[in-house]
C-alpha positions as MATLAB code, in Angstrom:
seq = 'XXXXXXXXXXXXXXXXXXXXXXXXXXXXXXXXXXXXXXXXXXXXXXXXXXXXXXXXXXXXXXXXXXXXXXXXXXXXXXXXXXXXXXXXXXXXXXXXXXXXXXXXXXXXXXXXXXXXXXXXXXXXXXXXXXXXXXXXXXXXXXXXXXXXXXXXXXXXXXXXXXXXXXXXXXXXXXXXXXXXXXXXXXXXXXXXXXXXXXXXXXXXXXXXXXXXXXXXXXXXXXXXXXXXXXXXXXXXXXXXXXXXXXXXXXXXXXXXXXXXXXXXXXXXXXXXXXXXXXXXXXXXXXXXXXXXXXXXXXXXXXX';
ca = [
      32.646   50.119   35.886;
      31.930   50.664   32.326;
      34.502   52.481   31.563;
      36.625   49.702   32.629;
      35.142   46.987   30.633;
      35.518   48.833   27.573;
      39.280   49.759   28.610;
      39.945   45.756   28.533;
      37.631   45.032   25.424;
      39.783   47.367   23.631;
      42.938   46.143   25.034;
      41.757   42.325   23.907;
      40.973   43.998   20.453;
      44.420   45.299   20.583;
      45.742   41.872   21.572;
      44.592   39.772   19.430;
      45.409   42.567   16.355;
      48.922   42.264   17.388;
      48.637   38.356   17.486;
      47.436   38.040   14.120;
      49.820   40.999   12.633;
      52.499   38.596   14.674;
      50.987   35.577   12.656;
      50.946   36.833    9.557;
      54.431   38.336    9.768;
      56.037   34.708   10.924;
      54.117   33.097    7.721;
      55.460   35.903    5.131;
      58.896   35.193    6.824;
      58.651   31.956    6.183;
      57.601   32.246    3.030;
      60.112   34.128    1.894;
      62.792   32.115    3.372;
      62.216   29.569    0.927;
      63.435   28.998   -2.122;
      62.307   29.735   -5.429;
      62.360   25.204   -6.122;
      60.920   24.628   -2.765;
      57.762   27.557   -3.647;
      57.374   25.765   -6.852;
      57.670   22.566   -5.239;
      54.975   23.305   -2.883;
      52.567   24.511   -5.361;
      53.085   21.392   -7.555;
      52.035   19.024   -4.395;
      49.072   21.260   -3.457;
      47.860   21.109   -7.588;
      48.566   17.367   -7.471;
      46.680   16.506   -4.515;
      43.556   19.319   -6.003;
      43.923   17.240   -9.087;
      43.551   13.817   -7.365;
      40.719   15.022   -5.446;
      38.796   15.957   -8.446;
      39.202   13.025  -10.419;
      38.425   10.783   -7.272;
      35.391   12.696   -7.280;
      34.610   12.216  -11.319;
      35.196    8.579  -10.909;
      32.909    8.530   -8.586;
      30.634   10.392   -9.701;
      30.496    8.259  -12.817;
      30.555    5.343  -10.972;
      27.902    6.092   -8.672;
      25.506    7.316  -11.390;
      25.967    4.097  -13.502;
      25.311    1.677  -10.175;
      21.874    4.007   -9.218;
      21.280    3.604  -12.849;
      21.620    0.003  -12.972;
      19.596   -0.402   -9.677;
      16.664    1.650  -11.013;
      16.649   -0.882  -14.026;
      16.992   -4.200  -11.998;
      13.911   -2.952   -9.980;
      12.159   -2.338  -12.846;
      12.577   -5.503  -14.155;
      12.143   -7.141  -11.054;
       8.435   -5.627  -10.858;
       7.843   -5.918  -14.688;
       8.636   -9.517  -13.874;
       6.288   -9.529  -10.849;
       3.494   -7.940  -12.699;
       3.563   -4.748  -10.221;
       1.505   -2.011  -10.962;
       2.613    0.489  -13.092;
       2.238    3.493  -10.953;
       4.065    1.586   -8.013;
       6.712    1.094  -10.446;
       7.190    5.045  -11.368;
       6.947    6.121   -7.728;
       9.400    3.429   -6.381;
      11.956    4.631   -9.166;
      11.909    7.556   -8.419;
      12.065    7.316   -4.818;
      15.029    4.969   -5.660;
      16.828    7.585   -7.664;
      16.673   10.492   -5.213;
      18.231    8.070   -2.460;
      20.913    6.820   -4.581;
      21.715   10.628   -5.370;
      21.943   11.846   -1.714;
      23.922    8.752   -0.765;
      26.175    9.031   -3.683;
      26.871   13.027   -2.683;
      27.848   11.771    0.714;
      30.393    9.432   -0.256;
      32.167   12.554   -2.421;
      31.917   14.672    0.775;
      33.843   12.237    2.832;
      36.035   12.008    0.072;
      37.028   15.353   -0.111;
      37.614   15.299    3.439;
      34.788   16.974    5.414;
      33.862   15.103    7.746;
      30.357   13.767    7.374;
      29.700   13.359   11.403;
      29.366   16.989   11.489;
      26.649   17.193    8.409;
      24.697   14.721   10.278;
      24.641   16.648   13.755;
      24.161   20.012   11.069;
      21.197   18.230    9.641;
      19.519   17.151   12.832;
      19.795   20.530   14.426;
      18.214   22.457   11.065;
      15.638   19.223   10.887;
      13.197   21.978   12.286;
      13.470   24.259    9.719;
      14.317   22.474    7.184;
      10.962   20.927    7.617;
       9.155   24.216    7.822;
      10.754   25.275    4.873;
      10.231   22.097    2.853;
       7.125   21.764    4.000;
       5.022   21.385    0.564;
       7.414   19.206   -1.104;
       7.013   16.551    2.144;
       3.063   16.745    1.835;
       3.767   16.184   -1.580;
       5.754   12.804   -0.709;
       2.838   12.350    1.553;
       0.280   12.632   -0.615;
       2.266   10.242   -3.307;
       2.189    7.886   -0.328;
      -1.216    8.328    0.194;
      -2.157    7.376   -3.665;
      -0.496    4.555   -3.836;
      -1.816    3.109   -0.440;
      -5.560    4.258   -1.245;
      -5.175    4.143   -5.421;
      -8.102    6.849   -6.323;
      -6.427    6.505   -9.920;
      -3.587    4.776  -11.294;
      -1.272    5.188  -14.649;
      -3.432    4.592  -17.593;
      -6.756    6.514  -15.658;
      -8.310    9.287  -17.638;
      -8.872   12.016  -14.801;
      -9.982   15.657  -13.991;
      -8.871   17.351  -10.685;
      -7.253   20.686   -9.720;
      -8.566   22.299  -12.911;
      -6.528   19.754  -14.671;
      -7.485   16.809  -17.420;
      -5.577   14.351  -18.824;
      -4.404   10.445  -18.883;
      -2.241    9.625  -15.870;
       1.115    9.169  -17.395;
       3.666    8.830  -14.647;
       2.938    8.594  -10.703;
       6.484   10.333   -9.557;
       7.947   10.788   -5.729;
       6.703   14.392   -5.340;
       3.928   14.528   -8.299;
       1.830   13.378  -10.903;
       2.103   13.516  -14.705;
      -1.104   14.340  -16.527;
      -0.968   13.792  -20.705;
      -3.855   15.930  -22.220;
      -5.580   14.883  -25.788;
      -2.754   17.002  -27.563;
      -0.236   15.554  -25.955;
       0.603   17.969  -23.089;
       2.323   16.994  -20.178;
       0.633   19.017  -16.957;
       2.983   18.713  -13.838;
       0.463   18.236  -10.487;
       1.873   18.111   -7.127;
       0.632   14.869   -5.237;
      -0.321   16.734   -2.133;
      -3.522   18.634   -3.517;
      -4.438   15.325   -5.759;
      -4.514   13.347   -2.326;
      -6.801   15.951   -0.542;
      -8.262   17.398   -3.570;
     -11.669   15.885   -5.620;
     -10.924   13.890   -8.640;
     -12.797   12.897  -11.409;
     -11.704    9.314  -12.303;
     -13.389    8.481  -15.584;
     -11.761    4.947  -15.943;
     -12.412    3.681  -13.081;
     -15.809    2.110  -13.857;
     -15.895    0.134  -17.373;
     -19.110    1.261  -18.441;
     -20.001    5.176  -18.646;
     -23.291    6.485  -19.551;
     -23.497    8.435  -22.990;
     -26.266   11.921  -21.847;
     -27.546   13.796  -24.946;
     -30.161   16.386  -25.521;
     -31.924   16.501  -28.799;
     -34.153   19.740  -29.762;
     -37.496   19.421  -32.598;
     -39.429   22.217  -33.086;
     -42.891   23.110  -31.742;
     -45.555   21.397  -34.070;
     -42.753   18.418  -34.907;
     -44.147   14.674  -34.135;
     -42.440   13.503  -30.676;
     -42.655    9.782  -30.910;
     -41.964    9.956  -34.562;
     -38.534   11.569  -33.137;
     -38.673    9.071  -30.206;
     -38.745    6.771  -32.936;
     -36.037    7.700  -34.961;
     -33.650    7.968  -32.261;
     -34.394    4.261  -31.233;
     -34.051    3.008  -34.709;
     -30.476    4.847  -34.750;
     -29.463    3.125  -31.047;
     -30.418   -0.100  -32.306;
     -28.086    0.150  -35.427;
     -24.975    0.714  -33.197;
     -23.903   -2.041  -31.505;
     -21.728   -0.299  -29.732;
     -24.389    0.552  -27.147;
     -25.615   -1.496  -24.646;
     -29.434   -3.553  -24.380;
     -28.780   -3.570  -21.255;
     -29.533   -0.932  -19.313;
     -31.585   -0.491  -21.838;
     -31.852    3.220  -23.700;
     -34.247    6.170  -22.316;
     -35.494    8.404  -24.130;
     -38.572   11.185  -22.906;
     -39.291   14.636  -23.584;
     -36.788   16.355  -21.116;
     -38.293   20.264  -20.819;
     -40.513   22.321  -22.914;
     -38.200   25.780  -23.859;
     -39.065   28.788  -25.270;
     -38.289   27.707  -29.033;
     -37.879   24.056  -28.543;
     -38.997   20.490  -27.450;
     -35.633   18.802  -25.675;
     -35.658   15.577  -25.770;
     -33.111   13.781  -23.020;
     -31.565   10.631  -24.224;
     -29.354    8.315  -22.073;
     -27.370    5.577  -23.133;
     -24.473    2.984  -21.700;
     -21.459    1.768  -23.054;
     -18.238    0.549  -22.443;
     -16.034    3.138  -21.530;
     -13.635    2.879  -24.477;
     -16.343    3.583  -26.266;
     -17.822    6.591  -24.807;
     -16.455    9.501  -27.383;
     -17.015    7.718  -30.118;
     -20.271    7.284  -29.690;
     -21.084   10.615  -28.574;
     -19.478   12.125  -31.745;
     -21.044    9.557  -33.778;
     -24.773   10.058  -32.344;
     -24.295   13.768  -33.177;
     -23.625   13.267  -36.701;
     -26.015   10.620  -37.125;
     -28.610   12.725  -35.263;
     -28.125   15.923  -37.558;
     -28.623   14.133  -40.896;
     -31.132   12.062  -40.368;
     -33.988   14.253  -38.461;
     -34.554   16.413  -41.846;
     -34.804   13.674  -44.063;
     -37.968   12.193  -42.084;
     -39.405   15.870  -41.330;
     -38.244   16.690  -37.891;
     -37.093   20.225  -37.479;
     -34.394   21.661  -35.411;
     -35.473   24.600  -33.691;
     -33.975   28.441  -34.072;
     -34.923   31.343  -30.797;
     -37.905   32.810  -31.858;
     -39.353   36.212  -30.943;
     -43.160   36.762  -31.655;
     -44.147   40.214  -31.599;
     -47.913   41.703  -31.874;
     -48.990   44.532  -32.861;
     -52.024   46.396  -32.238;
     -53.771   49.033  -34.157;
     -55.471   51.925  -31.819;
];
């Protein structure tokens, strides 16, 4: 019995050899029954219609580009008009541009011929694993979705989340564009910044300034409670209200810490902290307060 099946196997194989050397022998002799102006004939059509099809394609291609182009500026005008927030404007342009992309490559497919019934039933039946191998760019889409529906930061936010700092520059489809102090552009998918913790420092417009000032043992601490109040008050900058505390904030080995908190607008927030510092460092010595080195005391005893 299986002897017999692979007796007719081999006889198909056979078959169908002899069909195709049949085939191919009926197309060389009709090949070379032609003549030399109907071979050159042909192969001027075939280049002709090969050269139609490309420029139908990079007319279109131009075309389509300059339309998805001039739809991603309408809408942007359209919610510049409208007074939309700016990171719903970046992620809807984007969004937008992808579309119009996709779209615009199935209009050059059907041009060319292919028919684009068959893509469609080719994309449903791969939907599965296309969607298991795309699977971090769509929670990225989700979580782009998610940040604009719940808005833990928007463009213009100073942040700090997935290790990352930086002003929120550009809310895109499938991430988020961070620029740092020194103008660095950090790339951060939007599907660990919608899970993720994140620091939003702009959210709030006030921000509390914390410092800790060190004196030396023996040094006067209201006199330095003192001197730090007279410099607050000078700097209008920070806030009466909450007013400023001040109070000895630990007792070290080499040094009295003093823990000083104030509140300011958030613009202001570096500047003052920079400024205090400076202020701070040349103004202690000149009324006698010392700032504290680690000390080691060692004793000796004589036997």
């Amino acid at each position: 019995m299986i002897l017999s099946t692979i007796l007719a196997q081999a006889a198909a194989a056979v078959d169908s050899l002899a069909t195709s050397g049949n085939a191919l022998e009926t197309a060389v002799s009709s090949i070379s029954q032609l003549t030399m102006a109907e071979i050159v004939e042909y192969i001027t059509n075939a280049g002709l219609t090969i050269a139609s099809k490309i420029l139908q394609i990079a007319i279109i291609w131009i075309i389509g580009r300059w339309l998805s182009k001039r739809l991603v500026n309408m809408t942007k005008a359209m919610m510049k008009k409208k007074n939309t927030d700016a990171s719903i404007q970046s992620f809807l342009v984007s969004f937008i541009d992808i579309v119009a992309l996709i779209v615009l490559l199935i209009i050059i497919i059907s041009v060319v011929g292919i028919d684009t019934s068959s893509f469609v039933a080719l994309f449903a039946s791969a939907g599965v694993a296309i969607g298991m191998a795309l699977s971090g760019t769509l929670q990225n889409f989700a979580g782009g979705v998610m940040v604009l529906i719940f808005r833990p930061y928007k463009v213009g936010d100073y942040i700090e989340a997935q290790g990352q700092a930086g002003t929120v520059k550009e809310i895109q489809i499938f991430n988020t564009l961070l620029q740092t102090p020194d103008n660095r552009i950090i790339i951060v998918p939007n599907g660990p910044l919608s899970t993720g913790i994140i620091n939003n420092y702009s959210r709030e417009t006030t921000r509390r300034v914390d410092f800790k000032f060190s004196i030396s043992y023996g040094d006067d601490f209201e006199l330095a409670k003192s001197v730090l109040l007279d410099i607050i008050s000078k700097d209008a900058r920070i806030m009466k209200d909450p007013a400023p505390f001040i109070e000895l904030g630990a007792m070290n080995t080499s040094s009295i810490d003093i823990t000083v908190r104030v509140w300011c607008n958030a613009a202001d927030y570096w500047g003052i902290f920079f400024d205090m510092n400076k202020t701070v460092y040349a103004t202690f010595p000149a009324k006698g307060l010392h700032f504290p080195f680690n000390t080691i005391t060692v004793e000796m005893k004589k036997n």
